[in-house]
N, CA, C and O atoms as CSV, one atom per row, in Angstrom:
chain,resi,resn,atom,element,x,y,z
A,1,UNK,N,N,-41.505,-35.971,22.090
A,1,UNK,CA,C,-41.970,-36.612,20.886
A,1,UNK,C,C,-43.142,-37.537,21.218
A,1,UNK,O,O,-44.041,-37.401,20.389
A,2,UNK,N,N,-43.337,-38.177,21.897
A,2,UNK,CA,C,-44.172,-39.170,22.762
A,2,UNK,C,C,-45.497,-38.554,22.730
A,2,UNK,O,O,-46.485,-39.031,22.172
A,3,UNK,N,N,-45.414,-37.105,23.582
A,3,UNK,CA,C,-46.693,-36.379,24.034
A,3,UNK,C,C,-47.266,-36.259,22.472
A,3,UNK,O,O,-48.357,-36.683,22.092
A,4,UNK,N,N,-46.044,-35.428,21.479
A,4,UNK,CA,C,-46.409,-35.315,20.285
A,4,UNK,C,C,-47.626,-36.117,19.513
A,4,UNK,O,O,-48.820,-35.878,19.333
A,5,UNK,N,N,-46.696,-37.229,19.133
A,5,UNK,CA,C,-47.185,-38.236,18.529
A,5,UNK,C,C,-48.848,-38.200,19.267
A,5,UNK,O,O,-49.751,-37.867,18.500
A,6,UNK,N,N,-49.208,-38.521,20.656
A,6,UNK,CA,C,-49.874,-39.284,21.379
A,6,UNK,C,C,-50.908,-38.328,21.035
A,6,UNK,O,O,-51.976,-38.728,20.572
A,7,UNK,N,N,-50.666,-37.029,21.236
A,7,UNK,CA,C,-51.525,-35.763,20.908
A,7,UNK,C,C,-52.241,-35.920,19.254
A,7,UNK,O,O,-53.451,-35.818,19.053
A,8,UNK,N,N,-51.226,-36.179,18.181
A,8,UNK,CA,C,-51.474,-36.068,17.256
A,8,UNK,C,C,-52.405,-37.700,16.666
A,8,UNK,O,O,-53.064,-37.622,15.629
A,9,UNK,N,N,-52.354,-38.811,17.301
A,9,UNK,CA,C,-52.876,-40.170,17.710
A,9,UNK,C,C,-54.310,-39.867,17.887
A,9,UNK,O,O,-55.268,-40.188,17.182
A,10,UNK,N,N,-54.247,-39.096,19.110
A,10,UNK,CA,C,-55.337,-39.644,20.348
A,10,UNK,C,C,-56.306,-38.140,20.761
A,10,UNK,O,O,-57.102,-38.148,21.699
A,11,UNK,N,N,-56.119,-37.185,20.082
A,11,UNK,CA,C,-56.187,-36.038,20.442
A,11,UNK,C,C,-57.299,-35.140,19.810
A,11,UNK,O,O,-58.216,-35.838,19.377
A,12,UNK,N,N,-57.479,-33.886,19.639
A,12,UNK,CA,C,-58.468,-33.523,19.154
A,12,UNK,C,C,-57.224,-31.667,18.693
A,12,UNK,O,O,-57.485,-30.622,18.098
A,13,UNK,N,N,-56.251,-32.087,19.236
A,13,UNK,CA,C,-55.200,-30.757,18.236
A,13,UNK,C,C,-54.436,-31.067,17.572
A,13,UNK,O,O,-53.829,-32.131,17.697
A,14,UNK,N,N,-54.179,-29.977,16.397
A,14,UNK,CA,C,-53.376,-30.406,15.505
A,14,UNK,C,C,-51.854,-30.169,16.500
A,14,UNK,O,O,-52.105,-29.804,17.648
A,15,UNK,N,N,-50.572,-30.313,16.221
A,15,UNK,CA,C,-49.078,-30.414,16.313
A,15,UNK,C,C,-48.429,-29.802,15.981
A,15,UNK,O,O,-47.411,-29.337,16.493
A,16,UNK,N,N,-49.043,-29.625,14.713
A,16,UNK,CA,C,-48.493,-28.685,13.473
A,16,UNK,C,C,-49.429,-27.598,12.834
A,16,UNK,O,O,-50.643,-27.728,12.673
A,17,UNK,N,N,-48.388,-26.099,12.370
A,17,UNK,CA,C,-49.830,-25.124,11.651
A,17,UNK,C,C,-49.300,-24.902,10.553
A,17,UNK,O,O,-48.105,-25.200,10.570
A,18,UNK,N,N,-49.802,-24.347,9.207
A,18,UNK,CA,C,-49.267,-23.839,8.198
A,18,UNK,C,C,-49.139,-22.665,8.463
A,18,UNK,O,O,-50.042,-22.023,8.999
A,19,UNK,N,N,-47.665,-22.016,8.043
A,19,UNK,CA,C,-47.156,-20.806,8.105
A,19,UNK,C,C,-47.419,-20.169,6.590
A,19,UNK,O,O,-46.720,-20.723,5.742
A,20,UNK,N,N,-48.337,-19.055,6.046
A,20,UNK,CA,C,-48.196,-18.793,5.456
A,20,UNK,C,C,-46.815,-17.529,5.037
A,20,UNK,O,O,-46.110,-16.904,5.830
A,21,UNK,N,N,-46.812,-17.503,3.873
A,21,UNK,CA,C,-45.220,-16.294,3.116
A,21,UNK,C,C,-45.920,-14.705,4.397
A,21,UNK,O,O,-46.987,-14.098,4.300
A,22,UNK,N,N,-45.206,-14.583,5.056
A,22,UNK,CA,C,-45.193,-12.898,5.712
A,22,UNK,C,C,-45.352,-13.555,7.546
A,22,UNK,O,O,-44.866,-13.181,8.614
A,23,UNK,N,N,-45.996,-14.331,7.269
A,23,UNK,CA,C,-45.993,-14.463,9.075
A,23,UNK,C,C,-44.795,-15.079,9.737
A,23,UNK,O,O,-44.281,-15.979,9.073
A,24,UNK,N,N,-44.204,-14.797,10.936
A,24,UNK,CA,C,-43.337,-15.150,12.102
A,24,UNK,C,C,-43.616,-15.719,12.900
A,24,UNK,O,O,-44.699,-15.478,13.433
A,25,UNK,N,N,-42.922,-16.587,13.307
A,25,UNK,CA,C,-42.843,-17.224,14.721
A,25,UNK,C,C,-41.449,-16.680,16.116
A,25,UNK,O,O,-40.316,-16.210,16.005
A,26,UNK,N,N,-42.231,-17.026,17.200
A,26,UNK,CA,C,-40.447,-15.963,18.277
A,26,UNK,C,C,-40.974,-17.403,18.841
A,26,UNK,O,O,-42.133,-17.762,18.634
A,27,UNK,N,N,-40.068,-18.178,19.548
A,27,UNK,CA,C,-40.009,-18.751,20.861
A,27,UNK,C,C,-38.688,-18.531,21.611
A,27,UNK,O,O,-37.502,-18.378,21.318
A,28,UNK,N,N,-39.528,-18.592,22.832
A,28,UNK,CA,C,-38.251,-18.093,23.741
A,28,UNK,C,C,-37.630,-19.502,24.295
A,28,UNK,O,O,-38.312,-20.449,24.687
A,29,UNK,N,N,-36.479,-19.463,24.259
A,29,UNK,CA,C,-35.463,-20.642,24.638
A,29,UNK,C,C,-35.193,-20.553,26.325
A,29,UNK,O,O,-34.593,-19.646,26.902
A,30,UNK,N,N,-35.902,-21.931,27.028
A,30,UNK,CA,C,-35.832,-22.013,28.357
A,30,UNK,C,C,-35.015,-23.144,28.446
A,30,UNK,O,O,-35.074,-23.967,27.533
A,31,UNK,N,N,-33.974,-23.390,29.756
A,31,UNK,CA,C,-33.923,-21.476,30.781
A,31,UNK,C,C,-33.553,-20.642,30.068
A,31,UNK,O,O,-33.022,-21.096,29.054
A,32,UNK,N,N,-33.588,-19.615,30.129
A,32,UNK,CA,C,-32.792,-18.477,29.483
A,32,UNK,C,C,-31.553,-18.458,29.980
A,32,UNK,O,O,-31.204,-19.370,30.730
A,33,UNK,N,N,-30.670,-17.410,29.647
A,33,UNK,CA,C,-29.693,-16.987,29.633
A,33,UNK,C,C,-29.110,-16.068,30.414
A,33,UNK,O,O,-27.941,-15.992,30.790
A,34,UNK,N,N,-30.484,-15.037,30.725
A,34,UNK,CA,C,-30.472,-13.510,31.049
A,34,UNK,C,C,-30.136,-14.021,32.493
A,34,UNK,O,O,-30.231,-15.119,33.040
A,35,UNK,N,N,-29.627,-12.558,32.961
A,35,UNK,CA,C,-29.145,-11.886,34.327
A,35,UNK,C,C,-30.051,-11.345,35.019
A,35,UNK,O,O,-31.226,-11.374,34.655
A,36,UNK,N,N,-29.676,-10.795,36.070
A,36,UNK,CA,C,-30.451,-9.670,36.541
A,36,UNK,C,C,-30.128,-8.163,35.764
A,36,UNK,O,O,-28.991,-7.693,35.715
A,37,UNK,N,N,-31.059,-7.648,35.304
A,37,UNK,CA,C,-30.607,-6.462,34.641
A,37,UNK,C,C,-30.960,-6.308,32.943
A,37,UNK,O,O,-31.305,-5.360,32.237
A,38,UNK,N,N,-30.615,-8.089,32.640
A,38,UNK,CA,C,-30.669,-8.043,31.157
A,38,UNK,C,C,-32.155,-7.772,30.742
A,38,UNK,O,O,-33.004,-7.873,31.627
A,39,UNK,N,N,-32.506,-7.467,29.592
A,39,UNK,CA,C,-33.633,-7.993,28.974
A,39,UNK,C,C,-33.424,-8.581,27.378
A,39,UNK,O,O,-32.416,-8.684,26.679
A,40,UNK,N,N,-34.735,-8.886,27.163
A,40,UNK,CA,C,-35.097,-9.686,25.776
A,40,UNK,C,C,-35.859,-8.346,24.942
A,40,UNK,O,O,-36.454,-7.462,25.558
A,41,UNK,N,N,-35.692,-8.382,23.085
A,41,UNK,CA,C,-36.484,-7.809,22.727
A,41,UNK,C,C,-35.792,-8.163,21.361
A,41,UNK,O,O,-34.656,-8.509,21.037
A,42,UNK,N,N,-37.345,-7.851,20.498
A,42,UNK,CA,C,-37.049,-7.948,18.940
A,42,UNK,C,C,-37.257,-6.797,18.723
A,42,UNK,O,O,-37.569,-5.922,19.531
A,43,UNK,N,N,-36.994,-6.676,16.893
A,43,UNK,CA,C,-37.904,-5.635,16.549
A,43,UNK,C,C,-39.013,-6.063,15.372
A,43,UNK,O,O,-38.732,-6.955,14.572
A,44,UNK,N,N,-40.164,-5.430,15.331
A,44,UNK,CA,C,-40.972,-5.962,14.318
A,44,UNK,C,C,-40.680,-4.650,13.066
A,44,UNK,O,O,-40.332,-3.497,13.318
A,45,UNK,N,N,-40.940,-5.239,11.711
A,45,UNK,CA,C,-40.514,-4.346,11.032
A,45,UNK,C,C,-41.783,-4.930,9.635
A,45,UNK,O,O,-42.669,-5.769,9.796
A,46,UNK,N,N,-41.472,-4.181,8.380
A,46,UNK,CA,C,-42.416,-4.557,7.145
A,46,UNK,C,C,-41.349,-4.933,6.781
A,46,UNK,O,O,-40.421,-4.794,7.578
A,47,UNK,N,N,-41.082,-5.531,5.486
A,47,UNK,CA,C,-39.976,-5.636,4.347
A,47,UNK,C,C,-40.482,-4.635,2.945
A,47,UNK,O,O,-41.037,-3.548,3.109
A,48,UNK,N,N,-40.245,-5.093,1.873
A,48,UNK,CA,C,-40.501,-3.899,0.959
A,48,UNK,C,C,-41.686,-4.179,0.362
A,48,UNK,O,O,-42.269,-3.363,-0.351
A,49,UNK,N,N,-42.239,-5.687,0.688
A,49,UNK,CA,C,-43.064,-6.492,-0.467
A,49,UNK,C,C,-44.340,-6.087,1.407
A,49,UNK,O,O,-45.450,-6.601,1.551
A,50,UNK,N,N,-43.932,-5.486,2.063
A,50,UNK,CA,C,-45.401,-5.766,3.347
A,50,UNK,C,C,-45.530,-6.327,4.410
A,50,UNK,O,O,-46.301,-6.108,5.344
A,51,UNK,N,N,-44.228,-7.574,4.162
A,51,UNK,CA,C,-44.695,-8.630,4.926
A,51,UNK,C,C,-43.504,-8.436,6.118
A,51,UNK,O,O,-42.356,-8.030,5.941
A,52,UNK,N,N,-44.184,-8.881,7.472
A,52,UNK,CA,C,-43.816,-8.525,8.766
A,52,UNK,C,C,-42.244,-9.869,8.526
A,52,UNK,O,O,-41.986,-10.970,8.041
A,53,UNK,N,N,-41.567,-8.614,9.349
A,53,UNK,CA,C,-40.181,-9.206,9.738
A,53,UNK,C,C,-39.919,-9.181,11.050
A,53,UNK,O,O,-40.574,-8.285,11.582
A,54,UNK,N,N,-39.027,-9.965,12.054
A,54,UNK,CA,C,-38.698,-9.788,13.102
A,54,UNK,C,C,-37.153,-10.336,13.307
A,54,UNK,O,O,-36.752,-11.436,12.928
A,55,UNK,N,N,-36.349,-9.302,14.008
A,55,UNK,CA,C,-35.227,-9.630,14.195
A,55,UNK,C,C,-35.293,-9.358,15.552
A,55,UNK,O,O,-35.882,-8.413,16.076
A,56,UNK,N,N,-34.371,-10.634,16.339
A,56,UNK,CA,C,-34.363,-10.544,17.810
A,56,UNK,C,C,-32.877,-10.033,18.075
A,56,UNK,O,O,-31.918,-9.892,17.316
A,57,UNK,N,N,-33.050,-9.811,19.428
A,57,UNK,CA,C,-31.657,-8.691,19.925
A,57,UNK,C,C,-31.108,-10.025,20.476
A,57,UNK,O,O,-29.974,-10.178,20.021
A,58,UNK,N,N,-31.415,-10.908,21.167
A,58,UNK,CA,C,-30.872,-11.695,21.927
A,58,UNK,C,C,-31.187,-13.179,20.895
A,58,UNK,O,O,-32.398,-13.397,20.904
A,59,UNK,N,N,-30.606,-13.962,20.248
A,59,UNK,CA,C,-30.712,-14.718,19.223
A,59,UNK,C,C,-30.556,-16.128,20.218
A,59,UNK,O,O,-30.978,-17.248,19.928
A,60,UNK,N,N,-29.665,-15.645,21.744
A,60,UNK,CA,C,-29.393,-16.887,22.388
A,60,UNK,C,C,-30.642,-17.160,22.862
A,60,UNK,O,O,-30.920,-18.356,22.933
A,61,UNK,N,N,-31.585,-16.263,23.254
A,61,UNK,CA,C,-32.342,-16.865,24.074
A,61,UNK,C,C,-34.064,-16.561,22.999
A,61,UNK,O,O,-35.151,-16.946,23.429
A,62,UNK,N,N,-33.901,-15.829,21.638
A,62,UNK,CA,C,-35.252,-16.064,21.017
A,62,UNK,C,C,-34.950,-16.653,19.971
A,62,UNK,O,O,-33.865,-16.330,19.487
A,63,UNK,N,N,-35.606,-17.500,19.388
A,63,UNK,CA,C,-35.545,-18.215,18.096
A,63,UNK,C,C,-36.506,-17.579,17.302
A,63,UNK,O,O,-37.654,-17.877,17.633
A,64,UNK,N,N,-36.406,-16.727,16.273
A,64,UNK,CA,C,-37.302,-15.908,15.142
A,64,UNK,C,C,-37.086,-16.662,14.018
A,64,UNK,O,O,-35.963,-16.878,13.563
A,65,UNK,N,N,-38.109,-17.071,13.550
A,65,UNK,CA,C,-38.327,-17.739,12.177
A,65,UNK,C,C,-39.528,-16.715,11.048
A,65,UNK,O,O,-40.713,-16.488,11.289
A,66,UNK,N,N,-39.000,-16.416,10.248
A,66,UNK,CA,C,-39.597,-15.949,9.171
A,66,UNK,C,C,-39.872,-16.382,8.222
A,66,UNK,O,O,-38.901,-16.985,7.764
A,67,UNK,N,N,-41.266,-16.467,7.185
A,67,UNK,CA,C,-41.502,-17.258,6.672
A,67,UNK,C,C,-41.670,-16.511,5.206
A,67,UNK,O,O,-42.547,-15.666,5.024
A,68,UNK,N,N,-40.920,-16.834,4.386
A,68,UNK,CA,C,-41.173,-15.902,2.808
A,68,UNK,C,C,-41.860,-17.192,1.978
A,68,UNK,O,O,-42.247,-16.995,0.827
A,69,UNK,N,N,-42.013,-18.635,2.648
A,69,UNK,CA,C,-42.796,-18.964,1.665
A,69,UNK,C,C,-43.991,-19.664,2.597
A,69,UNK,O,O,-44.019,-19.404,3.800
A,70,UNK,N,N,-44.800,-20.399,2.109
A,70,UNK,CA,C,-45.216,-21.067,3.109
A,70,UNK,C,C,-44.954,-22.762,3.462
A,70,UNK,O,O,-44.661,-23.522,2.538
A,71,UNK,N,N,-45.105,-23.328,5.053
A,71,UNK,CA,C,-44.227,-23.873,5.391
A,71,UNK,C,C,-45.399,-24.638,6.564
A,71,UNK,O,O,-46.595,-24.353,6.626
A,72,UNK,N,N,-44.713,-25.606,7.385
A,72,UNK,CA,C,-45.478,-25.811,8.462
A,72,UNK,C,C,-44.612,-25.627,9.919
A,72,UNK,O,O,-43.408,-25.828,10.079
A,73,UNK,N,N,-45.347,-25.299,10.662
A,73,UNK,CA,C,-44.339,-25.237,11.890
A,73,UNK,C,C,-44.740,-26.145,12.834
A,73,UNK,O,O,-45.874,-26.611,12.727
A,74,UNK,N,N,-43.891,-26.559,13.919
A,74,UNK,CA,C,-44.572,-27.521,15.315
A,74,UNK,C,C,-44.953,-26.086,16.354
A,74,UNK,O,O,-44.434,-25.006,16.633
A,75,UNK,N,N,-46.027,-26.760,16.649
A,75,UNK,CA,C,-46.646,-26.319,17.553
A,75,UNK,C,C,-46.942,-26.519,19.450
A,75,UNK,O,O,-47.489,-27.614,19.579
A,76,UNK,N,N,-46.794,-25.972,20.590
A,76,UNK,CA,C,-47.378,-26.165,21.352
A,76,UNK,C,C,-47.897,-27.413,21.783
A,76,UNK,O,O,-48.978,-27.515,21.203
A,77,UNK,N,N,-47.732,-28.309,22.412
A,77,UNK,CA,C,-48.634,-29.856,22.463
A,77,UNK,C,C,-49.038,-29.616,24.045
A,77,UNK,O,O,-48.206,-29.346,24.911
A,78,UNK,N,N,-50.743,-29.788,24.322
A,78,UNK,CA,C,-51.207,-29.741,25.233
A,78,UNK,C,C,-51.632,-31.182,25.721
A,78,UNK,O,O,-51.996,-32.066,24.946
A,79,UNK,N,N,-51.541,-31.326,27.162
A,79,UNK,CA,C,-52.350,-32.502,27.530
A,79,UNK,C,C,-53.336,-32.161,28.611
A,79,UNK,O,O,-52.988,-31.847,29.749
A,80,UNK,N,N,-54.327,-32.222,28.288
A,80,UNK,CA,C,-55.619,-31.405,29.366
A,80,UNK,C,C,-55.529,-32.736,30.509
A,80,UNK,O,O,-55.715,-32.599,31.719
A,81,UNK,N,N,-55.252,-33.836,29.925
A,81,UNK,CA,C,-55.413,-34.444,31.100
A,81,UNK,C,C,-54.981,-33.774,32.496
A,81,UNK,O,O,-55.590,-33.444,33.514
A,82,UNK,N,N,-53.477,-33.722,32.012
A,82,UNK,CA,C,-52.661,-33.333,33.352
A,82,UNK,C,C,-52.449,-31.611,33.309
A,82,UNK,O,O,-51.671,-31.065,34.091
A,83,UNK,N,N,-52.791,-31.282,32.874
A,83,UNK,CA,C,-52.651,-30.086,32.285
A,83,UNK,C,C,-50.859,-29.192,31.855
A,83,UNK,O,O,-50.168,-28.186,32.018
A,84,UNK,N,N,-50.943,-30.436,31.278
A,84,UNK,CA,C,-48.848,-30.672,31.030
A,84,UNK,C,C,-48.620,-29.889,29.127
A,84,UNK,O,O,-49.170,-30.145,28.056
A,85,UNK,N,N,-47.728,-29.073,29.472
A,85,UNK,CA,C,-47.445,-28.212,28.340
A,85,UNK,C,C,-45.941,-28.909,27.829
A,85,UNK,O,O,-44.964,-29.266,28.487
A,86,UNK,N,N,-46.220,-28.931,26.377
A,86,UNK,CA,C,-44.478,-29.515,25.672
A,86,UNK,C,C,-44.655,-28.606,24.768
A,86,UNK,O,O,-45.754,-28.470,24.232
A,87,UNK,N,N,-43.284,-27.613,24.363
A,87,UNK,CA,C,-43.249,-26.962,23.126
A,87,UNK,C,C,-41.828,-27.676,22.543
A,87,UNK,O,O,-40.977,-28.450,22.981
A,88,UNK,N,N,-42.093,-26.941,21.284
A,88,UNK,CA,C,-41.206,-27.612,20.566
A,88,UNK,C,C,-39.796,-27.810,20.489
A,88,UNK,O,O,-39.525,-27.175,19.471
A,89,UNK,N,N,-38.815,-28.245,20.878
A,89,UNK,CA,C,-37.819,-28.322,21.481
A,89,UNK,C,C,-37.062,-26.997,20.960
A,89,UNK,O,O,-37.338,-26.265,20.010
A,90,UNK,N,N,-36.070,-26.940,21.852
A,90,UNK,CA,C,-35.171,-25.921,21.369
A,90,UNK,C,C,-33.419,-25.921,21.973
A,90,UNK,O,O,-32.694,-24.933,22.089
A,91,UNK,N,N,-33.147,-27.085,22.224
A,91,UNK,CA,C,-32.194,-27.440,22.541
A,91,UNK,C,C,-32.073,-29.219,21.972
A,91,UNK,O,O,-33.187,-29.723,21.825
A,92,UNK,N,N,-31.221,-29.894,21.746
A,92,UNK,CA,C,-30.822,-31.137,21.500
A,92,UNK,C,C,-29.616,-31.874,22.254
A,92,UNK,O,O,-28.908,-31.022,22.792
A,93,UNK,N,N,-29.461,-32.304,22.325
A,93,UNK,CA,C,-28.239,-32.601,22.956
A,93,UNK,C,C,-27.200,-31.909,23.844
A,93,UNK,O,O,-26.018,-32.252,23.835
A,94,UNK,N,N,-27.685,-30.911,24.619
A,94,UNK,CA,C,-27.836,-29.172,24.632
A,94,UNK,C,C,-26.997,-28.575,23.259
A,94,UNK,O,O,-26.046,-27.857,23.569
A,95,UNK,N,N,-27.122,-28.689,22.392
A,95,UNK,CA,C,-26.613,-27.576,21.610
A,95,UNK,C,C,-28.134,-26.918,20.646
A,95,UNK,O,O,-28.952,-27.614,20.044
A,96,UNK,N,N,-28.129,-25.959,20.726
A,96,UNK,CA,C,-29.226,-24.783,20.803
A,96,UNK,C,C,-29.702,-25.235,19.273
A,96,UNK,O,O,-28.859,-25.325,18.381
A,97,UNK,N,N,-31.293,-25.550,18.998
A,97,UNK,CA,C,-31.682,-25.578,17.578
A,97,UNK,C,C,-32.135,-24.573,17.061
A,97,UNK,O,O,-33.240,-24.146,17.394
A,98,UNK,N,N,-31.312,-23.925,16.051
A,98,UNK,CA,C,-31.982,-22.861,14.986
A,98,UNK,C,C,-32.629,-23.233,13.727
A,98,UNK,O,O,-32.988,-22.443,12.854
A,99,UNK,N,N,-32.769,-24.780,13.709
A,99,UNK,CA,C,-33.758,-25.318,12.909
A,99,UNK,C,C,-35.149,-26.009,13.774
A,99,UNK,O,O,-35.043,-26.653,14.818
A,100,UNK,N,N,-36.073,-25.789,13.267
A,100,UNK,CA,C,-37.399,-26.592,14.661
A,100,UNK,C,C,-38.264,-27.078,13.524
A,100,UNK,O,O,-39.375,-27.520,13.816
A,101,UNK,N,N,-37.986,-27.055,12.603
A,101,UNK,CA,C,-39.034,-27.801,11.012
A,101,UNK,C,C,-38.812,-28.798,12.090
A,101,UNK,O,O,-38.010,-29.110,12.970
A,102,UNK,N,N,-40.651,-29.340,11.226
A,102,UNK,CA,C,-40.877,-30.917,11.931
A,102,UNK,C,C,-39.907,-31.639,11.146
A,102,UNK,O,O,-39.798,-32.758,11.647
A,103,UNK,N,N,-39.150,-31.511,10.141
A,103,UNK,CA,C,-38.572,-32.512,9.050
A,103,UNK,C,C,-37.323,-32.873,9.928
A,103,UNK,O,O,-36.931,-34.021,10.136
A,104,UNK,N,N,-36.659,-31.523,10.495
A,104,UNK,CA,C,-35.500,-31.168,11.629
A,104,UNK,C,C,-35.864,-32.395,12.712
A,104,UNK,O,O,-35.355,-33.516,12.677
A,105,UNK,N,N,-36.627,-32.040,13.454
A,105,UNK,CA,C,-37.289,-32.642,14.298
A,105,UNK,C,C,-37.476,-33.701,14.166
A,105,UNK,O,O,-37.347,-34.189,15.289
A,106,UNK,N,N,-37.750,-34.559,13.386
A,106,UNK,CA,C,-38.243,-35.879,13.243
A,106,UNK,C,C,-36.778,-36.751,12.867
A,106,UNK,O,O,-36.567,-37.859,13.360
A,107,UNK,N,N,-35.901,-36.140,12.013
A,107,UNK,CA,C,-34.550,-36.594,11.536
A,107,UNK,C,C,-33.737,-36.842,13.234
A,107,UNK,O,O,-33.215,-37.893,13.606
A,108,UNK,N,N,-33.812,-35.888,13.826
A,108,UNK,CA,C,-33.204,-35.793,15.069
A,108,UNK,C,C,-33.543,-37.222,16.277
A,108,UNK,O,O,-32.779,-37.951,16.909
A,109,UNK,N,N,-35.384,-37.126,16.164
A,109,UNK,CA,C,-35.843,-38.308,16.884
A,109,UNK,C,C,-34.857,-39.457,16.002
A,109,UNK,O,O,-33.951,-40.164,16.444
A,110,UNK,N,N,-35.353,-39.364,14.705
A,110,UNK,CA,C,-34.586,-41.064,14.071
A,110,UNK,C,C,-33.785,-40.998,14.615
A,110,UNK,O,O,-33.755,-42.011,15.313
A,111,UNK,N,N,-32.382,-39.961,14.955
A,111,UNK,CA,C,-31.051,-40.438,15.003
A,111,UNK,C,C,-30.743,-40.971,17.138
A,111,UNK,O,O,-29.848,-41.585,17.718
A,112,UNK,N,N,-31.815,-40.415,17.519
A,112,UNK,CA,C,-32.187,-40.563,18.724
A,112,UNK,C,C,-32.395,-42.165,18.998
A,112,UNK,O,O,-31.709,-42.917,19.690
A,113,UNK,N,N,-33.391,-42.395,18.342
A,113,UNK,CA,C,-33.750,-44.106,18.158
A,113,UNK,C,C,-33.180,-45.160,18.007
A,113,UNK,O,O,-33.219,-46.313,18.436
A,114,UNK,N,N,-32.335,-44.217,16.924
A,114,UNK,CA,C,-31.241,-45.045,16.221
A,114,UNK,C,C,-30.351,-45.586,17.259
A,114,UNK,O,O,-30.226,-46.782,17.521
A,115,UNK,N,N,-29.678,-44.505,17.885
A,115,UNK,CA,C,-29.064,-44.663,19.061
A,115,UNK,C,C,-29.605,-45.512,19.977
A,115,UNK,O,O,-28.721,-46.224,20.454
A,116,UNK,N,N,-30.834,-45.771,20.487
A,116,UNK,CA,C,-31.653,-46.428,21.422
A,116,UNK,C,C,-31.574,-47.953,21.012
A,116,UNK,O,O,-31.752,-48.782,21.905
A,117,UNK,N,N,-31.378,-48.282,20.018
A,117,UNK,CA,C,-31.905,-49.836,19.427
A,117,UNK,C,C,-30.497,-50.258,19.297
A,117,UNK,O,O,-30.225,-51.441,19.502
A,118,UNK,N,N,-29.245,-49.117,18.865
A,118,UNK,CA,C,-27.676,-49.613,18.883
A,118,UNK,C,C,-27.815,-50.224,20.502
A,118,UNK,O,O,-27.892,-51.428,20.750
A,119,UNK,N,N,-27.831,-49.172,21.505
A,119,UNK,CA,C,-27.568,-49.427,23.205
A,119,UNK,C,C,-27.802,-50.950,23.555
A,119,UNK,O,O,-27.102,-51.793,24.117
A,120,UNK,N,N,-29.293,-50.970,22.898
A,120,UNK,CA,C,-30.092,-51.983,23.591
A,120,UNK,C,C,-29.519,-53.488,22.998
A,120,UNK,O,O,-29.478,-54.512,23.679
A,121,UNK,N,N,-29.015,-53.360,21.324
A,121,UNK,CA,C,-28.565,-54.336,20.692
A,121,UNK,C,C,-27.123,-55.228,21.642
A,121,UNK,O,O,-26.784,-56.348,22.024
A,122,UNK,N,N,-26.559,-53.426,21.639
A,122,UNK,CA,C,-24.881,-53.743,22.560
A,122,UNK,C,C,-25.164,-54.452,24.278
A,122,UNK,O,O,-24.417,-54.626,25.241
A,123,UNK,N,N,-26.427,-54.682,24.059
A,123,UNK,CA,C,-26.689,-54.782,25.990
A,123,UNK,C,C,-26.933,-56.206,25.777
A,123,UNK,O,O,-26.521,-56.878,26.722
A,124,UNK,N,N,-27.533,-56.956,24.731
A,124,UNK,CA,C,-28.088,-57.888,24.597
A,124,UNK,C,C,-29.620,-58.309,24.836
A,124,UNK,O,O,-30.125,-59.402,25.089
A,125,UNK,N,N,-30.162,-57.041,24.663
A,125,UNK,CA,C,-31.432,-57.013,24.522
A,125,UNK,C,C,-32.534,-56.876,23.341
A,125,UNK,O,O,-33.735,-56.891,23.613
């Protein structure tokens, strides 16, 4: 969230893209899961109205989001300084997010914070 913010602050990229109605997003969830032997794969498909669908075989380890309306998604956050890559989370607390909306995302930091300012209150700080 930090890089986020700092990117979206101090930066010259956006954080976030608009998803228009028909386009997809896949990210793959690291580490994975897989074995030796396993693999990963979706399938891409039309629906009836045109617009590209994707269903993944392995749901543990791709997150497919489809978009029938339009929406914004988080994006990729680069820092050229260091040349340090953050994508958008995909785990929380380890339990696996099948939501990644920034709205998701940002509710999650609050409750994160939230937590941070209880600790610090209970410490006497």
């Amino acid at each position: 969230m930090h890089h986020a913010r700092n990117s979206e602050e101090h930066g010259i990229e956006d954080i976030t893209k608009r998803m228009e109605r028909g386009q997809s997003t896949v990210t793959v969830r690291e580490p994975m899961t897989l074995k030796p032997g396993d693999t990963v794969g979706f399938n891409v498909r039309l629906d009836a109205f045109g617009r590209v669908k994707i269903d993944a075989h392995n749901p543990k380890d791709l997150i497919v989001k489809n978009y029938d309306t339009p929406d914004i998604a988080l994006v990729t956050v680069k820092d050229p300084r260091f040349s340090d890559v953050f994508h958008p989370p995909c785990f929380h607390k380890d339990n696996k997010l099948d939501d990644q909306s920034p709205a998701k995302i940002g509710e999650l930091f609050i409750e994160y914070l939230e937590l941070l300012i209880n600790n610090a209150r209970l410490a006497g700080v």
